[in-house]
C-alpha positions as CSV (number, residue, x, y, z in Angstrom):
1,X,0.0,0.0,0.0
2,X,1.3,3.3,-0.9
3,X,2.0,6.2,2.1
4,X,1.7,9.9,1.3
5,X,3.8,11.6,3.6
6,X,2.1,15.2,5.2
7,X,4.3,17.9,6.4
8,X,7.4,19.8,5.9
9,X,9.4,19.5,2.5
10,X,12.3,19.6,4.3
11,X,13.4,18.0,7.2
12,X,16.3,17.5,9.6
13,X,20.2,18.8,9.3
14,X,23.3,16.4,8.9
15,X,26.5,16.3,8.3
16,X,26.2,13.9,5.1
17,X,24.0,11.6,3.4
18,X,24.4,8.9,5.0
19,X,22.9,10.5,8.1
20,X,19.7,11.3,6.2
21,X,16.9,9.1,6.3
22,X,15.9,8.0,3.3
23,X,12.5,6.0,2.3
24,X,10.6,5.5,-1.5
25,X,12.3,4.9,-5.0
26,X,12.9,8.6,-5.5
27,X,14.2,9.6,-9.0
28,X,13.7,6.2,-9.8
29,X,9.5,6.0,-9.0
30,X,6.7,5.8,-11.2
31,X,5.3,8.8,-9.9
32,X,8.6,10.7,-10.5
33,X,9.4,9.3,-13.8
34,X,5.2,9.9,-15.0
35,X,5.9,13.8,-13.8
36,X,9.1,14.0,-15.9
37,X,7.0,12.9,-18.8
38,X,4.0,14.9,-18.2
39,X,6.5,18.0,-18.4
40,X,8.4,16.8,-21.1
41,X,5.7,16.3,-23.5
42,X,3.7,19.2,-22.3
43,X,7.3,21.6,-23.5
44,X,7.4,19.8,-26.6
45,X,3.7,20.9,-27.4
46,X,4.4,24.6,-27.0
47,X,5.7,26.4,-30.0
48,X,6.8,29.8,-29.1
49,X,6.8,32.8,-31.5
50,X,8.2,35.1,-31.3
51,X,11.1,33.6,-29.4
52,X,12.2,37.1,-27.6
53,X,9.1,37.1,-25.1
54,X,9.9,33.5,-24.2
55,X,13.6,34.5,-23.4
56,X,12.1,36.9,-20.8
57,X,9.9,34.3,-19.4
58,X,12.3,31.4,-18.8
59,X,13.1,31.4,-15.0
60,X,16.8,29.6,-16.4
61,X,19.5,31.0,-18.2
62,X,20.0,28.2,-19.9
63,X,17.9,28.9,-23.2
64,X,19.5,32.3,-23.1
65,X,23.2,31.4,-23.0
66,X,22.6,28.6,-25.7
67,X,21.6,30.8,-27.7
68,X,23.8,33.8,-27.3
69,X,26.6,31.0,-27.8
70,X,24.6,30.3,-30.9
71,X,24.9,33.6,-32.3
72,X,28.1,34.4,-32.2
73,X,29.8,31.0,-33.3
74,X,26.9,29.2,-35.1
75,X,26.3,26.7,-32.8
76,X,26.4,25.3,-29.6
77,X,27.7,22.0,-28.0
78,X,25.8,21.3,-24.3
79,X,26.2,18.4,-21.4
80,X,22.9,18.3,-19.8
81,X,23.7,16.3,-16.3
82,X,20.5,15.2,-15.2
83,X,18.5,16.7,-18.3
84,X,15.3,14.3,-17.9
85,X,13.7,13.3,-21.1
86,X,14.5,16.6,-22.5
87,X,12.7,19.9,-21.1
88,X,16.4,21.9,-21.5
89,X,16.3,20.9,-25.6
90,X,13.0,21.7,-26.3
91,X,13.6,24.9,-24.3
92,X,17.2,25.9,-26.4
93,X,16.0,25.0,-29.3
94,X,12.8,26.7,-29.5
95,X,15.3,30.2,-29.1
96,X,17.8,28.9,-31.8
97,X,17.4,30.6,-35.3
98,X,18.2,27.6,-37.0
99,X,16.8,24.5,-34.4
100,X,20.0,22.5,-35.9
101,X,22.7,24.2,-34.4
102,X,22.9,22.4,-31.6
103,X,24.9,19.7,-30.3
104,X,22.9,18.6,-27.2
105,X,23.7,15.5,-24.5
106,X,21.3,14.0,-21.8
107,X,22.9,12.4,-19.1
108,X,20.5,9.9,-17.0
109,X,19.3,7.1,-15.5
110,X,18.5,4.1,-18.1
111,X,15.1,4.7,-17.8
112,X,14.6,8.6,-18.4
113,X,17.2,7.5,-21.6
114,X,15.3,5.1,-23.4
115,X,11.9,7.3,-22.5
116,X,13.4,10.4,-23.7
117,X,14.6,8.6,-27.1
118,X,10.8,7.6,-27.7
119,X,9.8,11.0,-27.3
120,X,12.3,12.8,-29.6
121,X,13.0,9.6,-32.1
122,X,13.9,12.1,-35.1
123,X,16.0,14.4,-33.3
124,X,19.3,13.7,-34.3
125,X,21.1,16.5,-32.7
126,X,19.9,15.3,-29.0
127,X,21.8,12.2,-27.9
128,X,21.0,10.4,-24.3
129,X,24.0,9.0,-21.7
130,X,24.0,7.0,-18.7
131,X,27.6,7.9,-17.9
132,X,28.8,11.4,-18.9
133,X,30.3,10.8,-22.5
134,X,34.0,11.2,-22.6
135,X,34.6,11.3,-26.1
136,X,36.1,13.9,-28.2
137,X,33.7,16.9,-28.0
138,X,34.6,20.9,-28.2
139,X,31.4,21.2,-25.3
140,X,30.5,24.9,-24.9
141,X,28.0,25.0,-21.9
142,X,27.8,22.1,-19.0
143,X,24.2,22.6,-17.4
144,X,23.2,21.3,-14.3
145,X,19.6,22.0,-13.3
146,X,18.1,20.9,-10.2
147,X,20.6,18.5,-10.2
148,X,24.0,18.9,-8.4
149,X,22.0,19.3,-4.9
150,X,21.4,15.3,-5.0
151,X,24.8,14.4,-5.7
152,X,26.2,13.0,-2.9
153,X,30.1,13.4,-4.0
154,X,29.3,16.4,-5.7
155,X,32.7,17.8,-5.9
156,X,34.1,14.6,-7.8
157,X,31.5,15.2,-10.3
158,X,32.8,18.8,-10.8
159,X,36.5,17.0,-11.0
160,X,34.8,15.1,-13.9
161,X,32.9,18.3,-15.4
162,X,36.3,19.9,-15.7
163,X,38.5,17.4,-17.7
164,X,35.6,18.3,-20.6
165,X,36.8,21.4,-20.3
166,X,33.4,23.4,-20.8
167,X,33.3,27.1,-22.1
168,X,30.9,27.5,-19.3
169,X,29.5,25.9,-16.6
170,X,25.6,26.9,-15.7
171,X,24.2,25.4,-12.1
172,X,20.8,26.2,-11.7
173,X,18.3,25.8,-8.7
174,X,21.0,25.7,-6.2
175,X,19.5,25.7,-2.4
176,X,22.4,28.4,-0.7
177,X,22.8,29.1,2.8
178,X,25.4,31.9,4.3
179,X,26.9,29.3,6.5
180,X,30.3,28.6,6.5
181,X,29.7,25.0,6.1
182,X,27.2,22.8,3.8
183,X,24.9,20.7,5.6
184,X,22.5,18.1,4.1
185,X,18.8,17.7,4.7
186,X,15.9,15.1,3.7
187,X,13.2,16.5,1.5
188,X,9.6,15.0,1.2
189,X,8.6,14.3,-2.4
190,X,5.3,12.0,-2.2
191,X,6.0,8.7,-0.9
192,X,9.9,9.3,-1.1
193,X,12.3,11.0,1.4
194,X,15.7,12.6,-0.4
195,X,19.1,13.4,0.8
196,X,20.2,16.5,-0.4
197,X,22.7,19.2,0.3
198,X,21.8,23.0,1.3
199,X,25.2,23.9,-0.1
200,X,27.6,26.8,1.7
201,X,28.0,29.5,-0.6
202,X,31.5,30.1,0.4
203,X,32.5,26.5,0.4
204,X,30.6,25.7,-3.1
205,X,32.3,28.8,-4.9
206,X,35.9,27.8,-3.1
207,X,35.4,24.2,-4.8
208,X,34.4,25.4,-8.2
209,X,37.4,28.2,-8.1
210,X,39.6,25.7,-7.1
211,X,38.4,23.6,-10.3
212,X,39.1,26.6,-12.7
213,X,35.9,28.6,-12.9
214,X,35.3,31.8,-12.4
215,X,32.0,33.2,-11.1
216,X,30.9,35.2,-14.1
217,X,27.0,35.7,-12.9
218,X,24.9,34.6,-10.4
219,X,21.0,35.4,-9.6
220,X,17.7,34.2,-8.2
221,X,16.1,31.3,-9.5
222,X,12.8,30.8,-7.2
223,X,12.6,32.7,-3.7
224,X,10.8,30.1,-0.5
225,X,9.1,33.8,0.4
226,X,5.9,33.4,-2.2
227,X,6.0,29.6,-0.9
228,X,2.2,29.8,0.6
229,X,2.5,30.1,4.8
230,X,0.9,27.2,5.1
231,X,2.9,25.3,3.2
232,X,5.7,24.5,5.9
233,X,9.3,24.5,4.3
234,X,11.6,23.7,7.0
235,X,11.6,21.5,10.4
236,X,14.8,20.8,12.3
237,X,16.8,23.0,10.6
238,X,18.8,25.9,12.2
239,X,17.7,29.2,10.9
240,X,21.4,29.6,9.9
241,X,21.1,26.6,7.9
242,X,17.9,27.2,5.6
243,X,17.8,28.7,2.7
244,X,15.8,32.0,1.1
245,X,15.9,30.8,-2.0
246,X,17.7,28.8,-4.9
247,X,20.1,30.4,-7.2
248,X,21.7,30.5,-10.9
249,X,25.4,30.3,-11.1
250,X,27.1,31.2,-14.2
251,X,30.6,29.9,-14.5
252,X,33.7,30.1,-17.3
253,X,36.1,27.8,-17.4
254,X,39.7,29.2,-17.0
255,X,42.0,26.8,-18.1
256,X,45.5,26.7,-15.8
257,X,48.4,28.7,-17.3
258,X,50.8,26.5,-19.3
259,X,53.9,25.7,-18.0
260,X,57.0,27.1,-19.8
């Protein structure tokens, strides 16, 4: 029998993830993988036009850079690291001039991959992954939306993200808190409880420096304040500790000086 769970979304404050309690299939659940799909196809359906008005609507940079990339070199190669069944496409290429010039990656889970494929079978400028692709590639934007929060060794992925040697880097939906230190938290989605981190600001833009990018941009992506009162966000938590808001980091990769 299936349990809803009532209450706050997110709950409790550890150290790391293995401290969080965990229950449900997550990412992995019908219920999850039916929303994905449900979204997906409901993107795909809109056609915007103009595209300009779009641009100012998108609460993601992503369709933005893309296509300013676009512009300026006639095309643009993108990693999309937990990309769904393919939202972030359908999103750049509805602001491309020419809906070609894109080179665009999916990496997920085996079963948002072969779902994705059915939903875009003529596309053949979107390819799907189940392990980031480390193949020749001159990649232009890494985009990571929603996504790096549930990573538990989140700066080894960025260790990976860096040997592709992206233009730019662009996290979006980032939970920050002013602490000094991250902490992680378990967050209620229907039947399933999550671990994810409530990243440091300081400590998250230390790591990426220290991985070669450079902060180039950063803004608000959604703000907990228009969350309804009676919605309760947080329980457990040190005030310190919660966030106001997620955020949208823009990053360029600066590769290290070579060595004479």
């Amino acid at each position: 029998m299936t349990t809803s769970f009532h209450g706050p979304i997110f709950r409790g404050c550890y150290a790391d993830f293995s401290a969080v309690p965990q229950q449900g299939a997550g990412f992995l659940s019908e219920r999850w993988i039916a929303a994905v799909r449900a979204q997906t196809i409901a993107t795909i359906k809109k056609t915007p036009s103009p595209a300009a008005p779009l641009l100012a609507r998108s609460p993601s940079l992503l369709p933005l850079l893309a296509a300013t990339i676009a512009r300026y070199q006639g095309a643009v190669c993108i990693v999309d690291i937990g990309g769904g069944m393919g939202t972030g496409y359908a999103a750049v290429r509805a602001q491309l001039i020419d809906p070609r010039a894109v080179d665009y990656h999916i990496v997920e889970n085996a079963t948002l991959c072969a779902e994705g494929r059915a939903l875009w079978p003529h596309d053949i400028w979107l390819q799907f992954h189940t392990t980031i692709p480390t193949g020749r590639m001159d990649i232009d934007l890494v985009y990571l939306g929603s996504c790096l929060q549930y990573v538990e060794d989140w700066q080894e992925l960025l260790s990976v993200i860096v040997k592709l040697q992206p233009r730019y880097l662009l996290l979006d939906d980032l939970p920050l808190i002013d602490a000094a230190t991250s902490c992680t938290t378990a967050q209620q989605y229907y039947d399933s409880l999550l671990p994810l981190w409530f990243f440091s600001r300081a400590d998250l833009l230390h790591t990426v420096q220290s991985q070669q990018f450079r902060l180039v941009d950063e803004r608000a992506c959604s703000e907990y304040s228009c969350v309804p009162p009676s919605l309760q966000l947080f329980h457990n938590i040190p005030a310190t500790h919660q966030p106001t808001g997620s955020r949208q980091l823009v990053l360029a990769y600066q590769p290290p000086p070579r060595e004479e």
